[in-house]
C-alpha positions in Angstrom: 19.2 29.5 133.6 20.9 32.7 134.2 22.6 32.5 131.1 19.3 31.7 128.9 17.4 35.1 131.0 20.2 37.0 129.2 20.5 35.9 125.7 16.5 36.1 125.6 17.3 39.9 126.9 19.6 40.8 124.6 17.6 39.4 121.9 14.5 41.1 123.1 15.3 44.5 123.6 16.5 45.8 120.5 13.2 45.0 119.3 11.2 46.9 122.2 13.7 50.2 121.3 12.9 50.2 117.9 8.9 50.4 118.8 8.3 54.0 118.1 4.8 56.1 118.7 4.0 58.7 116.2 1.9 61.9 117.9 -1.3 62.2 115.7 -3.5 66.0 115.8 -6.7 65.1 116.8 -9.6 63.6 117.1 -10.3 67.2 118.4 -13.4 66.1 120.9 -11.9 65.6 124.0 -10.5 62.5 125.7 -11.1 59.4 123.3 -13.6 56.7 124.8 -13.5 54.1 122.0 -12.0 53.2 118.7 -13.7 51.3 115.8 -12.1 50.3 112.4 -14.5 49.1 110.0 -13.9 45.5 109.0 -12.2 44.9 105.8 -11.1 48.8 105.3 -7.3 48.4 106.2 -7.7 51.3 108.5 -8.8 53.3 106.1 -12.2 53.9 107.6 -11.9 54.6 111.8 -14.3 55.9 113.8 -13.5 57.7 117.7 -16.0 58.3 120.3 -15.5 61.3 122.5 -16.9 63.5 125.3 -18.0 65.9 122.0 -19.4 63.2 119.2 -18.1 60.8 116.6 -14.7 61.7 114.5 -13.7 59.9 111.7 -10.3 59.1 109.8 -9.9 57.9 106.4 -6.4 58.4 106.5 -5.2 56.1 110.0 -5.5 59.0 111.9 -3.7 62.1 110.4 -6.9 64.0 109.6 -10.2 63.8 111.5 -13.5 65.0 110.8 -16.8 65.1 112.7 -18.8 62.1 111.9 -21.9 63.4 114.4 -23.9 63.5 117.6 -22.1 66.8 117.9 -21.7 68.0 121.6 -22.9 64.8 123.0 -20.8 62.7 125.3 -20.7 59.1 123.1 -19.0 56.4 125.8 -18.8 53.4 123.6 -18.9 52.8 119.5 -18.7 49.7 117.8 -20.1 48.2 114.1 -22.4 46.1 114.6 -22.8 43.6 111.2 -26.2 43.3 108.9 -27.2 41.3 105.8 -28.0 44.7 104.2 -26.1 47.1 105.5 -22.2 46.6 105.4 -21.5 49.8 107.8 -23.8 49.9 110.6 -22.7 52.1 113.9 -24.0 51.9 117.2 -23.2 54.6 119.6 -23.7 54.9 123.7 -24.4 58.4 124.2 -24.8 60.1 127.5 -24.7 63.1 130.0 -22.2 65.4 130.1 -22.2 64.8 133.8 -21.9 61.2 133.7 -18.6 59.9 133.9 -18.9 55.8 133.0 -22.3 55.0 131.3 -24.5 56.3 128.9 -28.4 55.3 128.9 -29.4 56.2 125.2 -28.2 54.6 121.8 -28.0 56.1 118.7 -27.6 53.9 115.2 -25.6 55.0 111.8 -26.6 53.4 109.0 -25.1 56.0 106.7 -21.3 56.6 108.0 -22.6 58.9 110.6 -23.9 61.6 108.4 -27.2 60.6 110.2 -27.8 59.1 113.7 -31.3 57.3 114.9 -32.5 57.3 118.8 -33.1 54.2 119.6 -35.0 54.9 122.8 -32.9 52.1 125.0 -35.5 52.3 128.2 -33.2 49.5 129.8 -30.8 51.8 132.6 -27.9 52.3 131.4 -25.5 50.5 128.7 -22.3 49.6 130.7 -20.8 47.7 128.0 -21.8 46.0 124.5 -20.4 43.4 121.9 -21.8 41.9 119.0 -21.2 38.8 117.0 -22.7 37.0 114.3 -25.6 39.4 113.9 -26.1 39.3 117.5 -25.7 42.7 119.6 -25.5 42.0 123.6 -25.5 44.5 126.1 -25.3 44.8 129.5 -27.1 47.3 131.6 -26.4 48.2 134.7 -29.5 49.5 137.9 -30.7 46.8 137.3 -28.1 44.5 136.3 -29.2 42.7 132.8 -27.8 41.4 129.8 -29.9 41.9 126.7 -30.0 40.4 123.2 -30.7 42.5 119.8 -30.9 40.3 116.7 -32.7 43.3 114.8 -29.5 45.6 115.5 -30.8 47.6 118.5 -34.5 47.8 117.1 -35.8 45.1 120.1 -34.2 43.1 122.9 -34.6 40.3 125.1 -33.4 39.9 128.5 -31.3 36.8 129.2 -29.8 35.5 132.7 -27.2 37.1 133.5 -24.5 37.6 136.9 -24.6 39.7 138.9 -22.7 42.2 139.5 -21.0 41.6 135.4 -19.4 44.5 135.0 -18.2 43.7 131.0 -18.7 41.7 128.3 -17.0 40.7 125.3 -16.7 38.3 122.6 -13.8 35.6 122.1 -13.0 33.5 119.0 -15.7 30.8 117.9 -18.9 33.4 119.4 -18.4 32.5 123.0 -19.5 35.4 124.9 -17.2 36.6 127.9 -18.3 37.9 130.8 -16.9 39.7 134.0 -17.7 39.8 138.0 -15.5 41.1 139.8 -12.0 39.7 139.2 -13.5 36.4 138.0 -13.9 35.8 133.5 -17.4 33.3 133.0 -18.0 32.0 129.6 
């Protein structure tokens, strides 16, 4: 056994030295919050959510360049998918003050050259997935999870645990959930 923990070492750690970590300037708005690459661009097309707005890359990384909500404190960004629209961000924006959820969503339909108030009204957005045209989000004082199929436009409340405190799509569209230390499904 002691022998086989040592081969598989001296196989393995060549490979873990060689892993290297280029320092990238920017994006320039504070500490990051979330990254999104858009589907099929090769990372040619990522967005960043900060305390100050959306950044964008179109070069993985090297160069980033507002991409709006200027000055606001964006917690979360992801794309959600449409039948129409191929680039479609949704953005958690809140106070300044706030340090872990935001309670107002904004929508891009443009590559952030223009952002929508949705007017969420349902506390605020602790986390959010989509899948198959489905957004889900889960809102926190009350806890409720909530399902968009019109991109953010409406939503429906649907049981939920309590306390979830994230959720998250696996393979196959089944939605994950947290509580606690415990996964659901």
């Amino acid at each position: 056994m002691r022998r086989h923990l040592l081969v598989l070492s001296l196989l393995v750690l060549p490979c873990l030295s060689q892993a290297q970590w280029e320092q990238l300037p920017g994006p320039y708005g504070g500490s990051v919050n979330a990254f999104v690459e858009i589907a099929g661009s090769h990372g040619g097309r990522i967005y960043a959510s900060t305390l100050n707005g959306v950044y964008l890359t179109t070069d993985q990384g090297r160069f980033w360049n507002r991409a709006g909500l200027n000055g606001m404190h964006v917690f979360n960004l992801i794309q959600a998918q449409t039948d129409s629209v191929h680039e479609v961000l949704l953005a958690v924006v809140g106070p300044k003050n706030e340090l872990y959820n935001g309670n107002t969503l904004f929508r891009s339909t443009d590559s952030g050259r223009a952002w929508i108030n949705m007017g969420f009204g349902h506390g605020y957005i602790g986390s959010m997935s989509q899948s198959s045209g489905l957004l889900f989000v889960l809102s926190c004082c009350p806890t409720r999870l909530l399902r968009s199929s019109d991109v953010g436009a409406t939503w429906e409340e649907l049981p939920s645990l309590y306390p979830s405190t994230s959720i998250a799509f696996a393979t196959q569209g089944i939605l994950l959930a947290m509580a606690g230390d415990t996964a659901y499904r």
